[in-house]
PAMAR-727485 format. One line per field, with one value per residue: residue number from 1; residue in one letter; x, y, z of N, C-alpha, C in turn. Coordinates in nm, 4 decimals, decimal comma. Layout:
! PAMAR-727485
seq = (NUM/...)
type = (A/...)
n_u = (X/...)
n_v = (Y/...)
n_w = (Z/...)
ca_u = (X/...)
ca_v = (Y/...)
ca_w = (Z/...)
c_u = (X/...)
c_v = (Y/...)
c_w = (Z/...)
//
This chain:
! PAMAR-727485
seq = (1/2/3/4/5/6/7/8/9/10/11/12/13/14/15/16/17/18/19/20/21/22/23/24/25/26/27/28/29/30/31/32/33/34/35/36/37/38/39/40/41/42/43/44/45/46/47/48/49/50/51/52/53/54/55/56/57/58/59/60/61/62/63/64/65/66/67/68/69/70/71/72/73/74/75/76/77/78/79/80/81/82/83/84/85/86/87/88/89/90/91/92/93/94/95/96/97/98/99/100/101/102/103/104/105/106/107/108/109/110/111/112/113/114/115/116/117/118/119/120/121/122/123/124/125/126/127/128/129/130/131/132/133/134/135/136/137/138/139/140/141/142/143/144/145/146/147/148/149/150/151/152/153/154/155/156/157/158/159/160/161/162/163/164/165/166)
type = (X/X/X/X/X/X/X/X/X/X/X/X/X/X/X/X/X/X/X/X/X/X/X/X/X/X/X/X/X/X/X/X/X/X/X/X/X/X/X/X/X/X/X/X/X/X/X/X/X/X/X/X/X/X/X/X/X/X/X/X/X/X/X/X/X/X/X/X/X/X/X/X/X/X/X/X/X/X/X/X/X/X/X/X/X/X/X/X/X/X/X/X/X/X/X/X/X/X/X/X/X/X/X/X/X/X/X/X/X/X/X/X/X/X/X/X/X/X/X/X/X/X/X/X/X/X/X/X/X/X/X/X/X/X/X/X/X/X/X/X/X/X/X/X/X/X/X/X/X/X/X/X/X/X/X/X/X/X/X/X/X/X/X/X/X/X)
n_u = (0,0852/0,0475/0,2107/-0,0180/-0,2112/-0,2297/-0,2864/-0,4817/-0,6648/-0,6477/-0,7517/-1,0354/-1,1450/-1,1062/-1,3052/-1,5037/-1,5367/-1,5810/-1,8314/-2,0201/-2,0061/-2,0933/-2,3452/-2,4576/-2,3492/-2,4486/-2,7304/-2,7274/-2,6562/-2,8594/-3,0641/-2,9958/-2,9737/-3,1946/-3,3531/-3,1925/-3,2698/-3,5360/-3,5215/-3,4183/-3,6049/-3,7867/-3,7399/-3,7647/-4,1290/-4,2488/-4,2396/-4,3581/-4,2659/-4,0729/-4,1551/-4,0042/-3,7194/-3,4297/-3,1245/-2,8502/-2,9207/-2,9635/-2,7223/-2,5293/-2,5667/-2,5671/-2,2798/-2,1692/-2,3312/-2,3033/-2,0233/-2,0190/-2,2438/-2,4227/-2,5587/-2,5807/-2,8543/-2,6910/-2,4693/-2,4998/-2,5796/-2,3823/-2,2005/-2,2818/-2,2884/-2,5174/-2,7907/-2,9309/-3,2339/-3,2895/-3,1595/-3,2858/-3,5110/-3,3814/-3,3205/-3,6367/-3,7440/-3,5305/-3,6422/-3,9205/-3,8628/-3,7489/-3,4812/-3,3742/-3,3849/-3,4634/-3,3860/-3,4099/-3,0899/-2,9044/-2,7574/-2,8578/-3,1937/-3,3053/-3,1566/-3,1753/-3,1069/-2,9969/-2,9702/-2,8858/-3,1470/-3,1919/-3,2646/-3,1729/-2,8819/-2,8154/-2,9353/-2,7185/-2,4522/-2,4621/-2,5421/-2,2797/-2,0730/-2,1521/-2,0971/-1,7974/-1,7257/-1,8065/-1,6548/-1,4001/-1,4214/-1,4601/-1,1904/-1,0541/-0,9878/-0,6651/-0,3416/-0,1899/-0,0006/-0,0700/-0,3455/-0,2529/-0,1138/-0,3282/-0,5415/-0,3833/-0,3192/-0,5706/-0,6910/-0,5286/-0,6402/-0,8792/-0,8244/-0,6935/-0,9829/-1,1197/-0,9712/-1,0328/-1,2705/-1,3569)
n_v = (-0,1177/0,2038/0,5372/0,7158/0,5646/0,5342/0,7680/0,8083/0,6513/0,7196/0,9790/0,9361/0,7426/0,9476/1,1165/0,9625/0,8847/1,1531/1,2546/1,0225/1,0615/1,3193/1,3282/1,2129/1,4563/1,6581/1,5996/1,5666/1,8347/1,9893/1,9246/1,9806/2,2544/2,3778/2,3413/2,5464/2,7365/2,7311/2,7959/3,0542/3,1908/3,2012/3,3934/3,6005/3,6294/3,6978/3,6212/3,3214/2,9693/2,8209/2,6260/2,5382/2,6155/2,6865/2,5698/2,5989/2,7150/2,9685/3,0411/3,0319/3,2421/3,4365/3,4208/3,5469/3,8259/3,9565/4,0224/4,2291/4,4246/4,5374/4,4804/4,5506/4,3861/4,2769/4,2854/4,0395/3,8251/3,7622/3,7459/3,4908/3,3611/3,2760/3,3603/3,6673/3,6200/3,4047/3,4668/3,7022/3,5347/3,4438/3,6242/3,6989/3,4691/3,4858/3,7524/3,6922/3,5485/3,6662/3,7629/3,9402/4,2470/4,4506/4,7661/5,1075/5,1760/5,4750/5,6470/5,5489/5,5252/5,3051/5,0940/4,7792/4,7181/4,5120/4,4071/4,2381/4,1674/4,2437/3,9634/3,8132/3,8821/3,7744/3,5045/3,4359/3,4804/3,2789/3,0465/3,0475/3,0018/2,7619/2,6372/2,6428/2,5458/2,2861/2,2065/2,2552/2,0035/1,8024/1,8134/1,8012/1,5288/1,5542/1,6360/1,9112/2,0284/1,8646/1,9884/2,2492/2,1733/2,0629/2,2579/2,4426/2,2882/2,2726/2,5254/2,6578/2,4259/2,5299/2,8086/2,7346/2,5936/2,8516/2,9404/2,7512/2,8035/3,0593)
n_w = (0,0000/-0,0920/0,0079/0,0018/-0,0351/0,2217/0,3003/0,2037/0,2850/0,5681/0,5997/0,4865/0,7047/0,9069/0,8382/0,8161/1,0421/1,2436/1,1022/1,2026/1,4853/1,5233/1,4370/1,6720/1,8511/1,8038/1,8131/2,0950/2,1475/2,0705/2,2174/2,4883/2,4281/2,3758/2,6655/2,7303/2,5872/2,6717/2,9662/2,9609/2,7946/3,0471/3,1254/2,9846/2,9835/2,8241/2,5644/2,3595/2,3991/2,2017/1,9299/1,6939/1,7178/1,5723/1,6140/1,5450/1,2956/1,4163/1,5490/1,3644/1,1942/1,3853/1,4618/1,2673/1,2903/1,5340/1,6142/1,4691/1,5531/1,3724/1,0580/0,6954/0,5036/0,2755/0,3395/0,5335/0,3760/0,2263/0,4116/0,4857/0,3147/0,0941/-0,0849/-0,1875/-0,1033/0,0363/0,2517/0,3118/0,4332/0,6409/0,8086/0,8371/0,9808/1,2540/1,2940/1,3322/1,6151/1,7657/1,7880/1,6235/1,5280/1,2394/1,0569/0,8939/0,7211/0,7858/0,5887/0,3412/0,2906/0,1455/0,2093/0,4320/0,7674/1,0168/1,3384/1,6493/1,8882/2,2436/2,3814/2,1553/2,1729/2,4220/2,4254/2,2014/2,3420/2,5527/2,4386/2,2813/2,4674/2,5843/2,3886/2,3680/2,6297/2,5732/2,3643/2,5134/2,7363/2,5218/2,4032/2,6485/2,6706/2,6046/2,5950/2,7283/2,5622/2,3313/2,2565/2,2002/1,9634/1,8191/1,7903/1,6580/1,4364/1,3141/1,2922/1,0729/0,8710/0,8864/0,7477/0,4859/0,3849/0,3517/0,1102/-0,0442/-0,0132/-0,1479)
ca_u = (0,0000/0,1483/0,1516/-0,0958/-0,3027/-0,3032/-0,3080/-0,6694/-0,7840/-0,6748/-0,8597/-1,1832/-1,1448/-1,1391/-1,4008/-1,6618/-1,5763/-1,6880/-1,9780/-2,1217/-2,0263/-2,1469/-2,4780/-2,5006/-2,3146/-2,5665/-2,8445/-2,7602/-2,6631/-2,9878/-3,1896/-2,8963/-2,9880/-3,3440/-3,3194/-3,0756/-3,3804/-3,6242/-3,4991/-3,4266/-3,8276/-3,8589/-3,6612/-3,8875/-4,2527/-4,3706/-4,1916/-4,3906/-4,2249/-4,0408/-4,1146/-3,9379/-3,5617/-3,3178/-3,0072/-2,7502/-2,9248/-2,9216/-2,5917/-2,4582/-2,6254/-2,5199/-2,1664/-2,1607/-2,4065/-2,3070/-1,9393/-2,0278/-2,3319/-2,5512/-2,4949/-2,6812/-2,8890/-2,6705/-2,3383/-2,5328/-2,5869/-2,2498/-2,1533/-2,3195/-2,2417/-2,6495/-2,8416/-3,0180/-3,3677/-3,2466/-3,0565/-3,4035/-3,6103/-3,3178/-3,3993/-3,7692/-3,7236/-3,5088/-3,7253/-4,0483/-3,8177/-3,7629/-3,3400/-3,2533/-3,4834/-3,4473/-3,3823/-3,3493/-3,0118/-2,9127/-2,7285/-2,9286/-3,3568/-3,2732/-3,1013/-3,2102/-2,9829/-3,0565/-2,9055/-2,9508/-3,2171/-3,1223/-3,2674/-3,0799/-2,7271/-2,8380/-2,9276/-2,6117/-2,3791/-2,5178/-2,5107/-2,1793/-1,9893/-2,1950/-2,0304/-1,6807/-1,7489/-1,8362/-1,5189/-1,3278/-1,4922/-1,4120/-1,0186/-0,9866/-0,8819/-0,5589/-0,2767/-0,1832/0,0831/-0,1164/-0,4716/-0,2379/-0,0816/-0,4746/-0,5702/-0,3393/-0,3546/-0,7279/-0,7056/-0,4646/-0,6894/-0,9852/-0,7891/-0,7787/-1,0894/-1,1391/-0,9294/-1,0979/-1,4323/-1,3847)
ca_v = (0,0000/0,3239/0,6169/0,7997/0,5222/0,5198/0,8717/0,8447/0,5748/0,7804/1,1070/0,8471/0,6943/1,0581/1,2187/0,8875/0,8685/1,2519/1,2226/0,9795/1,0799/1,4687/1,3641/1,2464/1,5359/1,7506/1,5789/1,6317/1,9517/2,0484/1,9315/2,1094/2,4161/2,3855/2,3540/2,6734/2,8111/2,7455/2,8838/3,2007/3,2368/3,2188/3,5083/3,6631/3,5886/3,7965/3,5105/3,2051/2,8769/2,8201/2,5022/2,5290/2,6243/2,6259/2,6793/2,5661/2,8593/3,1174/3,0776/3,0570/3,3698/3,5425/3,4814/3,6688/3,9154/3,9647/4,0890/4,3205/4,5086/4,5874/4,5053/4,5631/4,2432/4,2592/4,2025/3,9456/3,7418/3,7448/3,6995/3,3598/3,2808/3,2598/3,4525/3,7303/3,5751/3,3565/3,5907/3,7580/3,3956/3,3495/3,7406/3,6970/3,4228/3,5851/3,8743/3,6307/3,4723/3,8324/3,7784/4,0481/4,4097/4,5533/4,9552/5,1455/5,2469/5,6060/5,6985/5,5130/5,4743/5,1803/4,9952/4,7672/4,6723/4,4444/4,3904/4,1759/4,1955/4,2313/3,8259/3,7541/3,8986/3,7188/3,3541/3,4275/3,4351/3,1316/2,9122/3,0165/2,9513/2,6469/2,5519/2,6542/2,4435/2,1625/2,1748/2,1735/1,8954/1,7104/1,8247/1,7869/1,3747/1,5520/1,7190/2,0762/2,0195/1,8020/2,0670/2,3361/2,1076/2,0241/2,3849/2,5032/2,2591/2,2949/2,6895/2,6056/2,3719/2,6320/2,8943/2,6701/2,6165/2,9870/2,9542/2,6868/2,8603/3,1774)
ca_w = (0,0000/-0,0961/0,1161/-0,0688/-0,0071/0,3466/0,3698/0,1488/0,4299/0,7023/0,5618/0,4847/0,8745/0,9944/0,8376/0,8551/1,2692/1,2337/1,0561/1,2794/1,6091/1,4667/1,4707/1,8207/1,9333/1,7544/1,8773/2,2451/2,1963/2,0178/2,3192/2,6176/2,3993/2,4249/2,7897/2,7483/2,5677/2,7811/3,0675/2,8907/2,8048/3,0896/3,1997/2,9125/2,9694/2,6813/2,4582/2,3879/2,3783/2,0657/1,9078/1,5680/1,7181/1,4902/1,6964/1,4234/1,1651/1,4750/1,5639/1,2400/1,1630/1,5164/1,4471/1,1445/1,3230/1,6921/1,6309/1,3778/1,5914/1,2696/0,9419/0,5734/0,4159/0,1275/0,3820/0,5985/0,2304/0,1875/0,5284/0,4832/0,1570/0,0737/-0,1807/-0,1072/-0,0612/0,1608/0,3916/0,3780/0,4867/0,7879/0,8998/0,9063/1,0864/1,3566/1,4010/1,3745/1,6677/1,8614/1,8060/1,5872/1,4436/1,1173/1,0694/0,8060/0,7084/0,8615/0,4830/0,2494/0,3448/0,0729/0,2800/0,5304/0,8063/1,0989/1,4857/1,7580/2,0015/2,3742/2,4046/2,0659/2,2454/2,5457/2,3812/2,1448/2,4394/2,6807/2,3284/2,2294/2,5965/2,6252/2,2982/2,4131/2,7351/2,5512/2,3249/2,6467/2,7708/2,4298/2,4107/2,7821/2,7010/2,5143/2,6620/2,6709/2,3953/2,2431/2,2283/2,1304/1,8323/1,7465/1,7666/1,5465/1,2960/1,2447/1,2293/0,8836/0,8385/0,8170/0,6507/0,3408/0,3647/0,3355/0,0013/-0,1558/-0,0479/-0,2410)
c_u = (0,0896/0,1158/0,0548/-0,2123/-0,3666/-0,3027/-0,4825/-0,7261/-0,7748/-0,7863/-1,0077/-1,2221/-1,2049/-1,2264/-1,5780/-1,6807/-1,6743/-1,8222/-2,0932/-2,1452/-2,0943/-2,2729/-2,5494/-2,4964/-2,4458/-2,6930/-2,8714/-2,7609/-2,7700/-3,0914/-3,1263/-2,9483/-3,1736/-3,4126/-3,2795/-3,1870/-3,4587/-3,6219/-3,4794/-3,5717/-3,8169/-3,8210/-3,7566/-4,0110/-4,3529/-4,3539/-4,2426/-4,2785/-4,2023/-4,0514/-4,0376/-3,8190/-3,5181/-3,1699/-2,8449/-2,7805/-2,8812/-2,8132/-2,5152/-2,4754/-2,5442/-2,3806/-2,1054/-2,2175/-2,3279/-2,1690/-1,9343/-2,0996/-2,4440/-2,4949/-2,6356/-2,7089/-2,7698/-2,5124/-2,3908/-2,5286/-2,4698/-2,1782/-2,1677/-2,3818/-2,3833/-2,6735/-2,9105/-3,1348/-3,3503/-3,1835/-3,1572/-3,4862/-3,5386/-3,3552/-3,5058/-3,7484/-3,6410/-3,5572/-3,8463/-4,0184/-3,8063/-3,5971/-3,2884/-3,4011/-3,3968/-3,5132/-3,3446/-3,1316/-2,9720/-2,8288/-2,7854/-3,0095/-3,3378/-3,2323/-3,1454/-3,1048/-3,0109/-2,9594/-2,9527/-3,0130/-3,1051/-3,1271/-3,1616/-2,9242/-2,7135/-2,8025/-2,7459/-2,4720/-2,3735/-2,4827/-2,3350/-2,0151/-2,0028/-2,0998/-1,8579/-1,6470/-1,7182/-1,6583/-1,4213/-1,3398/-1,4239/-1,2406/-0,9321/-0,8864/-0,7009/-0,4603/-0,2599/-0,1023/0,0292/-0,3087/-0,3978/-0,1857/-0,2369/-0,5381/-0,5126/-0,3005/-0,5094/-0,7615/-0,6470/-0,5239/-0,8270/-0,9436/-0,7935/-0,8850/-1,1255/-1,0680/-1,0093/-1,2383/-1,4097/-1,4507)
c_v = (0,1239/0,4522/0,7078/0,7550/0,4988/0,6596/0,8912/0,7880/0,6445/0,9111/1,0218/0,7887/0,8357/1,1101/1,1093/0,8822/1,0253/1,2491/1,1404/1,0292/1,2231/1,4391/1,3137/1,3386/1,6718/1,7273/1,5842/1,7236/2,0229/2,0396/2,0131/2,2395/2,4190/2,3855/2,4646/2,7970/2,8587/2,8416/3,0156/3,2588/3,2419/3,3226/3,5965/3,6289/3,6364/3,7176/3,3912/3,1041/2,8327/2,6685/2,4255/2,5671/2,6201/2,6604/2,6583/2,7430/3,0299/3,1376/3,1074/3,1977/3,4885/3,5454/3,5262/3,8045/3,9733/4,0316/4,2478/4,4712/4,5424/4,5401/4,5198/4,4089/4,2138/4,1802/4,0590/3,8147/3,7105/3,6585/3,5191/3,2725/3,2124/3,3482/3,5500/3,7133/3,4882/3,3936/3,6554/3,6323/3,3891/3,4879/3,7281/3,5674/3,4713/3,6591/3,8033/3,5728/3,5817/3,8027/3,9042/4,1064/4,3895/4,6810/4,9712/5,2208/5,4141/5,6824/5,6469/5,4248/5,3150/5,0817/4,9655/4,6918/4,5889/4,4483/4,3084/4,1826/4,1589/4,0641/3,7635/3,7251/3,7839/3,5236/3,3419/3,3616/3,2838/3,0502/2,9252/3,0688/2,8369/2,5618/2,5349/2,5518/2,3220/2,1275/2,1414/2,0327/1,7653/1,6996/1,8208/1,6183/1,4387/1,5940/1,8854/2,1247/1,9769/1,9018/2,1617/2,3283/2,1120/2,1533/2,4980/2,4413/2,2650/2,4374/2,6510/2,5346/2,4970/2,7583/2,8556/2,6007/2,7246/2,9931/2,9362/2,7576/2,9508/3,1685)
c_w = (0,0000/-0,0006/0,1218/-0,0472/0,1210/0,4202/0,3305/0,3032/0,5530/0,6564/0,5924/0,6408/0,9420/0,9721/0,8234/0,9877/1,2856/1,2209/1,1697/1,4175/1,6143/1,5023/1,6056/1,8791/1,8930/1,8091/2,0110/2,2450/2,1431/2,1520/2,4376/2,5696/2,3706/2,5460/2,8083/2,6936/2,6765/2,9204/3,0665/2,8719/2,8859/3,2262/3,1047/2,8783/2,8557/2,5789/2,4866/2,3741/2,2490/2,0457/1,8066/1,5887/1,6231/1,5837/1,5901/1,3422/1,3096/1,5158/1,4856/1,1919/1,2945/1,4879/1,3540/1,2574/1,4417/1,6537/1,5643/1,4460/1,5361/1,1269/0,8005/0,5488/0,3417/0,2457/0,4535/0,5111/0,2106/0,2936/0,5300/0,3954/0,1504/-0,0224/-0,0818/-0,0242/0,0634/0,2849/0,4616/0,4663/0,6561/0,8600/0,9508/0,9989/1,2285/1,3762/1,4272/1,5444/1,7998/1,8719/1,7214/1,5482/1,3377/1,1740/0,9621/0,8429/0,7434/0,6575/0,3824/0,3169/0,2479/0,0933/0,4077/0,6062/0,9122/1,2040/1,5409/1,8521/2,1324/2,3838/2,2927/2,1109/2,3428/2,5328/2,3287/2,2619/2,5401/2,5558/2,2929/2,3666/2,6293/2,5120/2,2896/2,5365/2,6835/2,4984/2,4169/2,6738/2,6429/2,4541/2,5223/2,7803/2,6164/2,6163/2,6325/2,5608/2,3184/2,1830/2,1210/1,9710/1,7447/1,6784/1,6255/1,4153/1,2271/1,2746/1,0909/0,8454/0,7101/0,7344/0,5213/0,3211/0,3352/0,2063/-0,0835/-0,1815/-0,1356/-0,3718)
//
């Protein structure tokens, strides 16, 4: 076997163990963050009980959103490499949701720009410490040479990813 070939099977090993164990880890953490919900409603009683969550689309969306403060549709689309229409579908949903407003633009009425509600900031944060937690939790079986080796090969990792995406 050449080394080419057992670098394919290792790639194919690593990214089928992923895959599967992904969708357990997804599936607990979909219900921990529905729990993480919940309890949030019910810090805001004016918010019914969400039964359609998405916490994958709102996070994905928040961390485009949340560092930024405000941004235009047209960057949010971009932000998350979607079409326009669709950038619009994941907004209305967040404001149908009470996580982010739309405002007009302050230099062009043409432009609409959106932010995060106070609950949006609020959820945003609790989901994305809980998800820092967790990672711990995963990379805790490694060592500290051995996280910071991991760490910084899967940043270079995601940078070319960021190539190929363009």
């Amino acid at each position: 076997m050449s080394m080419e070939d057992i670098y394919d099977s290792q790639i194919t090993a690593v990214v089928h163990g992923f895959m599967q164990v992904w969708n357990r880890f997804e599936a607990t953490l979909s219900k921990e963050l529905a729990e993480i919900q919940e309890s949030l409603h019910g810090m805001h009683p004016q918010r019914e009980n969400q039964q359609n969550a998405n916490y994958e689309l709102f996070y994905r969306a928040c961390i485009n959103l949340y560092p930024e403060g405000n941004m235009a549709m047209g960057e949010f689309s971009s932000a998350l490499s979607v079409p326009l229409s669709t950038a619009t579908r994941i907004a209305d949903w967040l404001v149908d949701h009470g996580y982010i407003q739309r405002f007009p633009d302050n230099d062009d009425r043409r432009v609409v720009r959106i932010a995060l509600t106070e609950m949006g900031k609020e959820l945003f944060k609790v989901i994305d410490r809980y998800i820092r937690q967790r990672m711990q939790q995963v990379l805790s079986s490694l060592t500290a040479e051995e996280r910071t080796i991991l760490l910084t090969l899967v940043s270079k990792v995601v940078s070319g990813l960021e190539k190929v995406a363009k």
